[in-house]
N, C-alpha and C positions, 0 to 999 in steps of 0.2 A: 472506597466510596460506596456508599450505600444504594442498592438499587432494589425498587421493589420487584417483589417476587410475583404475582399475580399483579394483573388491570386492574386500576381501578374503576367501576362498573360509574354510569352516568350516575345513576340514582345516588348511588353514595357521595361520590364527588357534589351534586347539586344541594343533597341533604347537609354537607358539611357547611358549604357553603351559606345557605340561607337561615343556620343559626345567628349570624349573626347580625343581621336586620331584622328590627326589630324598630315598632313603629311608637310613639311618646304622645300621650294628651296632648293638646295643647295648655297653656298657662292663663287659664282661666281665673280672673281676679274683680274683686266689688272697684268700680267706679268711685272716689270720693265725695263728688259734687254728688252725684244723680243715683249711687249704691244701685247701679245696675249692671250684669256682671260683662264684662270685656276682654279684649284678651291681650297681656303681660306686653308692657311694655309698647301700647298703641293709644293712638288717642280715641277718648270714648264718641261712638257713633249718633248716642243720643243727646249730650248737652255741648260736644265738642269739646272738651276738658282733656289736658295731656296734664296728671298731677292737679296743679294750682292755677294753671296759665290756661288762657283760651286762646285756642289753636286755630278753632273756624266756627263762623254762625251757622248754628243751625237751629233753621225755623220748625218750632214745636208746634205741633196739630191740637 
């Protein structure tokens, strides 16, 4: 069985560790109604639009 020879020291163990998190944009996309930009897969904040369908009113200023 394989055993290691030296500790391994904090620093390297935490270094290994935190390659792999690792943090992604969000999914930033044009609005169809209103082409204002939103994010992937929610409904849009300014005409209330999810795609073709209206989801909720919302009153424009």
């Amino acid at each position: 069985m394989a055993v290691p020879k030296r500790k391994t020291s904090k620093a390297r163990r935490d270094s290994r560790r935190s390659a792999n998190w690792k943090l992604s944009a969000p999914g930033i996309v044009e609005c169809p109604k209103c082409h204002e930009p939103k994010l992937a897969h929610r409904m849009c904040k300014r005409c209330g639009y999810y795609g073709n369908t209206m989801v909720m009113n919302v009153e424009e200023k």
